[in-house]
N, C-alpha and C positions, 0 to 999 in steps of 0.2 A: 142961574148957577152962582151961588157964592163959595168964594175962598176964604181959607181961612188956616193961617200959620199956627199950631200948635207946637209945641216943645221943637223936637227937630223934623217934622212931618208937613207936610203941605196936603190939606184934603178941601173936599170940595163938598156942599150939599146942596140940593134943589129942594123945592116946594110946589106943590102941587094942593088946589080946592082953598075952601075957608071954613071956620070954624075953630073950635080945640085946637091942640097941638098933638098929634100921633107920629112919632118917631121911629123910623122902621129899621134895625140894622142887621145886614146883613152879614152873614156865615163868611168863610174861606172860600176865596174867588173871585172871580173879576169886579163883583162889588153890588151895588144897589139895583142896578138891573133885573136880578134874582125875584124882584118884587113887583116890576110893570105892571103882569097879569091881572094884579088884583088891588092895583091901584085905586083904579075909579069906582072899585067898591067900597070905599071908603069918603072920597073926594068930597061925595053929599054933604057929608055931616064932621070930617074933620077936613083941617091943612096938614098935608101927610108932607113930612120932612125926611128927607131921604140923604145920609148921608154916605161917603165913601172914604173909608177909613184904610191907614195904614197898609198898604200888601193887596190892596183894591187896583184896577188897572187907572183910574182915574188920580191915584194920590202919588204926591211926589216924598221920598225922603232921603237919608243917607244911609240904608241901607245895611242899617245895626238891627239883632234880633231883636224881636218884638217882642213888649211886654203886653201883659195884660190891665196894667196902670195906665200904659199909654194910651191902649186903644180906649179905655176908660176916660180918660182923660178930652180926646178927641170929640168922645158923644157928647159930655160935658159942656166944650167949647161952645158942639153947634148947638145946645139947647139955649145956654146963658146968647150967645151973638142971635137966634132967632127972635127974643125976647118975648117967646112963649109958654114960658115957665108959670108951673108946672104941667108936663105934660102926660099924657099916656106914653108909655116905654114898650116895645116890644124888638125883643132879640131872635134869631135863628141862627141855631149849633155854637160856632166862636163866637157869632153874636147874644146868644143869650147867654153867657158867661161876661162877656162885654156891658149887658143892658143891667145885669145883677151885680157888679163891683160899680157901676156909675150908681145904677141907684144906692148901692151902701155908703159910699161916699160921698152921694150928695143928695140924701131924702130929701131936701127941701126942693129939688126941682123934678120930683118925682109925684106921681097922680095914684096912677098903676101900674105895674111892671105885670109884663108877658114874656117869661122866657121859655124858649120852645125848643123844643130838642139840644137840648144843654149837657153840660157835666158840670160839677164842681169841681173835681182835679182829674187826672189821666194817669194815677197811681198803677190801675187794675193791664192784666198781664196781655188780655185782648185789645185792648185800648194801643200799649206801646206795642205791640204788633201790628198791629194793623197801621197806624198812621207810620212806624218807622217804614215797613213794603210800601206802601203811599209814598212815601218822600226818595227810597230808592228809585222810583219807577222815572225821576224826574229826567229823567236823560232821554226817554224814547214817551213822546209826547201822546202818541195815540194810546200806548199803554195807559199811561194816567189816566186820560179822559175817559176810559172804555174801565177801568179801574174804581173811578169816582164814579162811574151809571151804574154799575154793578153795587155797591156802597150805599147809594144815595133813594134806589125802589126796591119798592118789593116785588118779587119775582111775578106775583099776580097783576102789580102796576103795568109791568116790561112785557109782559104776556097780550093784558088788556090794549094797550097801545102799539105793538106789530114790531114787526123790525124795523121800515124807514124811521119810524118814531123813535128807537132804540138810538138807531146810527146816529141821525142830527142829536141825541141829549148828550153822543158819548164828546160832541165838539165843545160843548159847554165848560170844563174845566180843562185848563192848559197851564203845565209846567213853570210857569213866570219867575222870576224873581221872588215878587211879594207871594204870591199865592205857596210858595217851599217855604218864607220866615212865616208864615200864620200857621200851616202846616205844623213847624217848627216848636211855634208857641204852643199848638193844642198839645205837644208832645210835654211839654212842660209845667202846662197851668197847673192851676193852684190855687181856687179863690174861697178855699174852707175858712179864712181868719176872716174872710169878709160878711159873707152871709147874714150872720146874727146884728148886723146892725143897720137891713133894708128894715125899712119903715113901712112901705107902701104895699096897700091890698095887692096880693099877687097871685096870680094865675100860671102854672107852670105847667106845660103844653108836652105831653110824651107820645109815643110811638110804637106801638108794639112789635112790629117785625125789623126793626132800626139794625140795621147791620153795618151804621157809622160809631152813634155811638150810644150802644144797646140801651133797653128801656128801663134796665137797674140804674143807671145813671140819672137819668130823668127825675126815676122816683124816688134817687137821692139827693138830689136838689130838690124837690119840694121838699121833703124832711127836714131840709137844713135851714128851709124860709118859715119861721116863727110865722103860724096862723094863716100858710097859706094854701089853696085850692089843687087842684089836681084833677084834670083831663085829659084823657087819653085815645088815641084812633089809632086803630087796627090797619097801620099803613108802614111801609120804610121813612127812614130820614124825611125825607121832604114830605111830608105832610099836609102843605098849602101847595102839594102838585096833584097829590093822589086825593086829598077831600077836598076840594077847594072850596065848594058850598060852605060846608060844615064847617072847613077849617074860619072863613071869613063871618059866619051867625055865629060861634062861640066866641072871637074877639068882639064881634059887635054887641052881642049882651054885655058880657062881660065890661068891658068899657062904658058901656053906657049908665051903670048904675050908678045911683045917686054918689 
């Protein structure tokens, strides 16, 4: 595990296999963890860097809201301090708004970007409903959690997998500090100025029954990335829970091309 002091934030990232460099970052929530699962499907053929950014239970800060600069900023850090530039980029939800202002801002250290259930801003009138009841719910903890499973499957996923499976995914997201300022940030992002100046082949990863944050979003992040790809699964928000096959052989093609 290395540390590393950016602006006013203290964050941490690990490394896992050898090869390339493939950078995983995660969504709003307790942080890189999100990603274990499907770690060692990767391991083979890259060093997967795993970091844990701002409002993650792993990072330290003072506790000012969060930007979308900074968290930018952060992925930055740990790519320049691994000194495996350039690498492949892949983001999920905050993080693919995360992975697509770093790459805008810093093509040079960018391969290919994957951002996966993404927005560009949280304008739209379902978006600020929904994440403001999310952020009320922050006082009665099981609420949240049982709030964010409902959000985050599709009802055929929750179905598929039973109730004990329901109950333990509703412990997964909890009320935190950091986890209400990212909350906070998706209520506010913004990163339309930025878009038009990613460089790098990109692959933008949507969801069709997405009841975080719907699949119009998606397909307007790809729109807004100059020349890039678009593929979609017929699953909620989480995506790499409900396909996981599929969802890890579309990054692995993908990434692999020349």
């Amino acid at each position: 595990m290395t540390t590393l002091t950016v602006g006013n934030a203290r964050i941490t990232y690990r490394t896992e296999g050898s090869g390339p460099a493939l950078v995983l970052v995660h969504g709003a929530g307790p942080g890189s963890n999100m990603w274990d699962t499907l770690i060692e499907r990767f391991t083979d053929r890259y060093t997967v860097i795993l970091p844990d950014l701002a409002g993650s239970d792993p990072a330290e800060d003072d506790g000012a809201p969060l930007t979308i600069e900074a968290l930018a900023a952060q992925v930055i850090a740990v790519i320049e301090d691994s000194g495996a530039a350039p690498v492949d980029l892949v983001g999920f939800s905050l993080g693919a708004s995360t992975v697509a202002a770093a790459a805008a801002l810093r093509p040079d250290l960018v391969r290919r970007l994957v951002p996966v259930a993404g927005l560009t801003h949280a304008g739209d009138e379902y978006l600020q409903l929904m994440m403001s009841t999310w952020r009320l719910l922050g006082d009665d903890p099981k609420a949240f959690g049982r709030y964010a499973t409902l959000l985050s499957f599709s009802a055929r996923f929750l179905n598929e997998i039973g109730h004990d499976a329901v109950e333990q995914a509703t412990a997964y997201m909890r009320p935190t500090d950091g986890v209400l300022r990212q909350v906070d940030l998706l209520l506010r992002l913004d990163i339309r100025d930025l878009l038009p100046r990613i460089e790098a082949p990109t692959l933008v990863v949507g969801c069709t029954r997405d009841a975080t944050i719907p699949v119009e979003n998606h397909r307007a992040l790809c729109s807004a990335i100059t020349g890039s790809e678009y593929a979609e699964f017929d699953t909620g928000h989480i995506a790499l829970a409900e396909r996981s096959d599929d969802f890890v052989k579309l990054l692995r093609d993908f990434l692999a091309r020349p």
